[in-house]
Backbone as a ProteinNet text record, in pm:
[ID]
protein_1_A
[PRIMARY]
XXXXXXXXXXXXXXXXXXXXXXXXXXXXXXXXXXXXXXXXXXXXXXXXXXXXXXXXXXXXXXXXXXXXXXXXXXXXXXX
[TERTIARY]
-1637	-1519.3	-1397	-1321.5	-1155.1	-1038.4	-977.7	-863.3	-706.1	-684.7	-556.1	-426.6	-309	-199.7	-98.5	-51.5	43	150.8	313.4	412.4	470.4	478.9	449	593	626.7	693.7	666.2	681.5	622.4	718.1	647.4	742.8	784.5	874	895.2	796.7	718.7	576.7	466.4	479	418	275.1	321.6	200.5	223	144.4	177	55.9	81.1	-35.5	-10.9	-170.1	-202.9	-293.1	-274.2	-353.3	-453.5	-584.2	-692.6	-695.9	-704	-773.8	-859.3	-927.9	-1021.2	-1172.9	-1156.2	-1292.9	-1353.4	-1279.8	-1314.5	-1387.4	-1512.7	-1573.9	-1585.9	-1579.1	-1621.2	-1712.3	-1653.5	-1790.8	-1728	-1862.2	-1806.2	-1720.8	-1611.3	-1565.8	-1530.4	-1576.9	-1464	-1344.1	-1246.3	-1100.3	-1030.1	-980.6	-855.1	-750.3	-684.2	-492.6	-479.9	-398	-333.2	-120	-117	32.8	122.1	199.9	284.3	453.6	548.4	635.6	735.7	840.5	913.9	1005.1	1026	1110.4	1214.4	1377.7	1480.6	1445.8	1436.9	1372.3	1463.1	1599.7	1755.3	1715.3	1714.9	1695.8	1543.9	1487.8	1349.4	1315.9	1334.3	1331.3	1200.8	1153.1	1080.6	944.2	857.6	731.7	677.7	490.1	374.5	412.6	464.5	418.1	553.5	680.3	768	739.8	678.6	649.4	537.4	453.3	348.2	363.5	511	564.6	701.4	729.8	809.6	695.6	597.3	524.8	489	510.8	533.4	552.5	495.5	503.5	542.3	512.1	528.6	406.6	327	172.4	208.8	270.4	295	173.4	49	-77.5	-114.6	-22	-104	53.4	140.4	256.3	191.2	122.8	56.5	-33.8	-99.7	-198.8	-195.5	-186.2	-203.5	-255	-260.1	-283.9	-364.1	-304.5	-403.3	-545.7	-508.7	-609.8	-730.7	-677	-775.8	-873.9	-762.4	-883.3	-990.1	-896.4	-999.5	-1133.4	-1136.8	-1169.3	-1289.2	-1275.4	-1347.6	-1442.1	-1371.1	-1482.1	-1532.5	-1540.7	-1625.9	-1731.3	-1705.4	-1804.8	-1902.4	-1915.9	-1964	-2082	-2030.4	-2055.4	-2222.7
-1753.8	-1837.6	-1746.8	-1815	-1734.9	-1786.1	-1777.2	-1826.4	-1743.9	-1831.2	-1789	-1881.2	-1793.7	-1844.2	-1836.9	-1901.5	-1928.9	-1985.2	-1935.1	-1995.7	-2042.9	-2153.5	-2204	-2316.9	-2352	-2427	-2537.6	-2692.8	-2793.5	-2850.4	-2850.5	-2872	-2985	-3035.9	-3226.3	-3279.1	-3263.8	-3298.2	-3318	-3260.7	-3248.3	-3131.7	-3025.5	-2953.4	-2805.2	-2737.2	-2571.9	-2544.6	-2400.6	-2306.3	-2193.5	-2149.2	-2000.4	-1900.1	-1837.3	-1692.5	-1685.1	-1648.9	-1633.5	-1493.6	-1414.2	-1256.2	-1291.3	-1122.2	-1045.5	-1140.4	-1096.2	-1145.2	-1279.1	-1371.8	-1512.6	-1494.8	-1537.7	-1528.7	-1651.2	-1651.2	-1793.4	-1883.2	-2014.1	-2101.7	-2216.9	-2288.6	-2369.8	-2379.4	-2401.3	-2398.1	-2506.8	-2533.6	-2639.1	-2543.5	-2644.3	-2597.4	-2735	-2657.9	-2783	-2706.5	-2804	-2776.5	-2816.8	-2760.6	-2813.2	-2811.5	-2911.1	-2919.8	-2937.8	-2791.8	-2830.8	-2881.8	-2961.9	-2989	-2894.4	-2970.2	-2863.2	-2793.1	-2672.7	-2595.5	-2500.9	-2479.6	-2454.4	-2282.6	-2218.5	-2102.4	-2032.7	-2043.9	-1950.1	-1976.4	-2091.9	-2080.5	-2074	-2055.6	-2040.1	-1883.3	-1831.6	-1669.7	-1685.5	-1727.7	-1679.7	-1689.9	-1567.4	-1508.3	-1604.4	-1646.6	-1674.5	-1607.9	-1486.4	-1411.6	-1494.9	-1477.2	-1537.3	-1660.5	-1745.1	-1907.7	-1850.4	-1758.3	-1784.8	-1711.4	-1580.6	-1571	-1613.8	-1768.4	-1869.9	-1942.1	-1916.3	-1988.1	-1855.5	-1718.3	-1653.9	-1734.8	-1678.2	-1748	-1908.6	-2006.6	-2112.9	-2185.3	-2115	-2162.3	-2118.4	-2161	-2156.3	-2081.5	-2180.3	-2075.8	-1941.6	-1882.7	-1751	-1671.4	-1680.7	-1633.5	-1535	-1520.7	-1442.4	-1357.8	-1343.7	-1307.9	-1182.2	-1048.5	-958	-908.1	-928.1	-972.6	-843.7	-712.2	-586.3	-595.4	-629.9	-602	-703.7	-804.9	-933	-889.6	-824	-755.5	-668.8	-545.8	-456.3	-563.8	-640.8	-700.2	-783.7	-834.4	-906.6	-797.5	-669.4	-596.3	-509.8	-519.9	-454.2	-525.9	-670.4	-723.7	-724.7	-674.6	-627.3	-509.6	-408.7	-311.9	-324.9
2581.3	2581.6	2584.7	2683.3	2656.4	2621.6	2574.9	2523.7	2577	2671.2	2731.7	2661.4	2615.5	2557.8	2659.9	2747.6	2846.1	2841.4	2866.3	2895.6	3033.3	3052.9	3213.1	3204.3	3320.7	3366.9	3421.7	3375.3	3452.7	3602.4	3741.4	3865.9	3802.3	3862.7	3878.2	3913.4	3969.7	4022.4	3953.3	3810.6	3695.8	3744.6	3800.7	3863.2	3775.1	3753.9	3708.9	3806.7	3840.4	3870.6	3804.2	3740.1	3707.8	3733.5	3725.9	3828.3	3684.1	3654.7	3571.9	3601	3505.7	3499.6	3585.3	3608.2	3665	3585.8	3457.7	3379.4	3393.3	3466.8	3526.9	3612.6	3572.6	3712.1	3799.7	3972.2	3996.9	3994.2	3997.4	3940	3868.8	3843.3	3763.3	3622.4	3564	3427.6	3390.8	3231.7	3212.2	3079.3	3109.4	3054.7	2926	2857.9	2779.1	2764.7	2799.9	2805.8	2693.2	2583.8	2524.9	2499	2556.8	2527.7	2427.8	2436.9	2339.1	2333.4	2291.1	2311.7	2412	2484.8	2584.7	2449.2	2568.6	2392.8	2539.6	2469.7	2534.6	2546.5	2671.4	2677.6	2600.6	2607.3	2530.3	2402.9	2364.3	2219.3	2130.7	2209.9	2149.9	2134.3	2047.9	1998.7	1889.8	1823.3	1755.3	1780.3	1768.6	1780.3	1670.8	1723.9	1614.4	1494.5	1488.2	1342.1	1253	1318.8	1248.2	1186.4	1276.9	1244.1	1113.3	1131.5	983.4	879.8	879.1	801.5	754.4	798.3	702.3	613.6	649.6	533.1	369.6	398.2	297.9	141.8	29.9	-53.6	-116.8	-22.1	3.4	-67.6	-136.8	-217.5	-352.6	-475.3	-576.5	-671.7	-655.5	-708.5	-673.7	-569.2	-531.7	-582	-638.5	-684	-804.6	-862.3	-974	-934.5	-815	-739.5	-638.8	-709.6	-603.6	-506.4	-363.7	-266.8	-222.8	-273.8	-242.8	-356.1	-446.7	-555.3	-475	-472.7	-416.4	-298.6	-159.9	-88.3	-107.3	-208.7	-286.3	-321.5	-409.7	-503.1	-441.8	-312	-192	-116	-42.1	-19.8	-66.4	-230.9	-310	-321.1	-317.4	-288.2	-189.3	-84.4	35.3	-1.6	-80.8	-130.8	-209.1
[MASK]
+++++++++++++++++++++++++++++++++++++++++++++++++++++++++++++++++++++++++++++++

């Protein structure tokens, strides 16, 4: 499975085309679009990471919770 993240333009026509990597091979595929709201290209500046670090300490229970110790703490368990 691949997962392509694309910023595209819809014609008036309601048509896009996109070029698929190399690693596509031909043949049969099936695909899902998923759409997301139109967004103003000028004012749309912020990156995935920004959007999931406004959620930064936004979980009240993990406010006490040291976040290095915890990984330590997880793959010692591994161990």
């Amino acid at each position: 499975m691949l997962t392509l993240n694309l910023a595209c333009d819809v014609l008036p026509n309601r048509q896009v085309t996109i070029q698929l990597p190399l690693t596509v091979q031909p043949g049969h595929h099936e695909m899902v679009i998923v759409l997301d709201k139109a967004i103003d290209q000028h004012a749309h500046t912020q990156t995935n990471i920004s959007r999931v670090m406004q959620l930064a300490g936004g979980v009240s229970a993990f406010s006490a919770v040291d976040g290095v110790a915890y990984q330590n703490q997880v793959r010692a368990e591994w161990n």
